[in-house]
C-alpha angles and dihedrals in degrees: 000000000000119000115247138190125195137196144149119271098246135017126206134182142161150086110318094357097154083079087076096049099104095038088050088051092055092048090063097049100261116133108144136101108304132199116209108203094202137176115249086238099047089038090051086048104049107004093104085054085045099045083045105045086033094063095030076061092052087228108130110237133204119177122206126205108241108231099226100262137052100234130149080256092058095040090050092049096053096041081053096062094034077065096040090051086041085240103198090177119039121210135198109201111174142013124015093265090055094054085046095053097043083049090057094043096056093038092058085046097042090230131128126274141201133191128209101177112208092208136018093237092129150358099255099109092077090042124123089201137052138223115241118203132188103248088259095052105271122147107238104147159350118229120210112211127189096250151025122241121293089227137008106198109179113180112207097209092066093043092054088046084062124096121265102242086070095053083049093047086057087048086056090046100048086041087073092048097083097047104042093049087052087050089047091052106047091044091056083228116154120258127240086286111044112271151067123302120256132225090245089047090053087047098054096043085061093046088057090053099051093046098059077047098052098031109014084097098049095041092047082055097043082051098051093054090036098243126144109224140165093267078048111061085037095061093047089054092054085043090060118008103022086049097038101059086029089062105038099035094040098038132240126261137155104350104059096036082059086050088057096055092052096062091068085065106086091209093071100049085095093052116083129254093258104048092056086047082052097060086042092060092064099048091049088052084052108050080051085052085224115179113315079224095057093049088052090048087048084047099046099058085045090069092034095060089033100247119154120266116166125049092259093057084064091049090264104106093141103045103181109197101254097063089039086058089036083061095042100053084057090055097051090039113141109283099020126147088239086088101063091084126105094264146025114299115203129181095251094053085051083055099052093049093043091058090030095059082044099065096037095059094040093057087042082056094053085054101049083052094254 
């Protein structure tokens, strides 16, 4: 394999930084008529400063409700009126479902795409790929596109207007992105795109991971009194871009296959996609039987930013063994990212670790008073 590295074209980020959407855009060429595929939360919130900078740009502008999953249904609606407003741009403004609609969307037109996420609850916005979910919340696949955004804005005020528990959610995703590109690499496994990790890939996964050490406290409590700080804008940063390339460029194993699983367990459709990553995470560091010392560190900055470590956390406090093997089936599906370890993983070694990282957190939370 050849080693690859992937990234978008252009990276943005500050305070009030959706102001400089239509100039960005301009910057990369794109002048024609755009559709935003929005979120209603993140619309209500920046469509006056989109319908303003937009005309003073002179690019025509639609904007298109995002139906709440990103399905093949949804994916075929909103292609349908990017043809019927003749889009020649496609943009993803809000949660990680809506940039990988709008992903798919402008990868099955050929046509550019940017995302403005409305929160840093994962690390989607950087992603050459999207999440495809069943229209009641079921995993069912990832989609590989030929490219990666255009442009990635992310504009730190409305990050910082969101509520905490997202912040927290992209914490739990870029948590995984150390660990899953080591596995990746030792397992000579190929990335998200195809080919071997490279040294800058690796880098950048541990960065991530240094930084949700260093900073994760400091933003929770920026974000709490919805201030945008230092720690802030830095953990944003290792939420979307430091993950991002981290993920794609490094590869994906254990945690997000577990993650996976999770989703055919009804009690967890209303937990993000990172906090269930997070507690994948653990299991993942389990099942490779890493440092006891590292886990609890792992587990340690779980309880200090508030992400979920045990099974009832994720609404699953009495796991019988059928839906733990159920779970962890889905993990170790055919063409899971769970196989990209070392070894063989097998479903009843998902099942172990997922009742082994249980009990040990929740002894850890006994410790730590709650």
């Amino acid at each position: 394999m050849l080693s690859v590295f992937c990234s978008p074209s252009r990276y943005v980020q500050g305070r009030n930084a959706t102001e400089s959407l239509a100039s960005e855009l301009l910057r990369l060429g794109h002048a024609g008529h755009a559709l935003i595929i929005a979120s209603k939360s993140t619309r209500k919130q920046l469509e006056q400063i989109w319908r303003e900078t937009f005309t003073v740009a002179a690019i025509p502008l639609d904007i298109l409700d995002f139906g709440g999953e990103c399905s093949s249904v949804e994916i075929a609606r909103c292609k349908a009126e990017a043809l019927r407003v003749g889009a020649v741009i496609i943009i993803g403004a809000g949660g990680g479902k809506v940039l990988d609609t709008a992903r798919a969307v402008a990868s099955e037109m050929d046509r550019p795409v940017a995302c403005c996420p409305g929160t840093a609850s994962s690390d989607a916005p950087c992603s050459a790929s999207s999440v495809v979910y069943s229209p009641d919340g079921i995993f069912q696949e990832y989609l590989f596109h030929k490219r990666n955004p255009d442009l990635v804005l992310v504009d730190t005020r409305v990050i910082a207007s969101a509520p905490v528990r997202f912040l927290i959610s992209g914490m739990g995703d870029a948590l995984a992105t150390r660990f899953e590109a080591e596995a990746v690499r030792q397992a000579c496994k190929p990335n998200g795109v195809g080919g071997v990790s490279t040294l800058v890939a690796a880098a950048i996964a541990d960065l991530c991971y240094q930084t949700l050490i260093k900073d994760g406290v400091a933003a929770v409590a920026a974000a709490e009194a919805g201030a945008i700080t230092p720690a802030f804008e830095r953990i944003v940063e290792a939420n979307t871009l430091l993950s991002g390339l981290g993920f794609e460029s490094g590869g994906l194993a254990v945690a997000h296959a577990v993650h996976n699983g999770l989703t055919v367990a009804e009690e967890t459709h209303d937990r993000l996609h990172g906090e269930k990553v997070a507690f994948g995470t653990l299991v993942q560091l389990v099942l490779e039987g890493r440092d006891s010392a590292l886990i609890e560190e792992v587990m340690g900055f779980c309880h200090a930013v508030g992400l979920p470590m045990t099974l009832a956390e994720l609404g699953l406090e009495h796991l019988a063994p059928e839906r733990a093997r159920a779970i962890a089936e889905r993990a170790v599906a055919a063409g899971e990212t769970a196989h990209n370890e070392a070894f063989v993983v097998t479903a009843e070694a998902v099942m172990d670790a997922l009742y082994a990282a249980d009990a040990w957190s929740r002894s850890l939370k006994a410790e730590y008073g709650g």
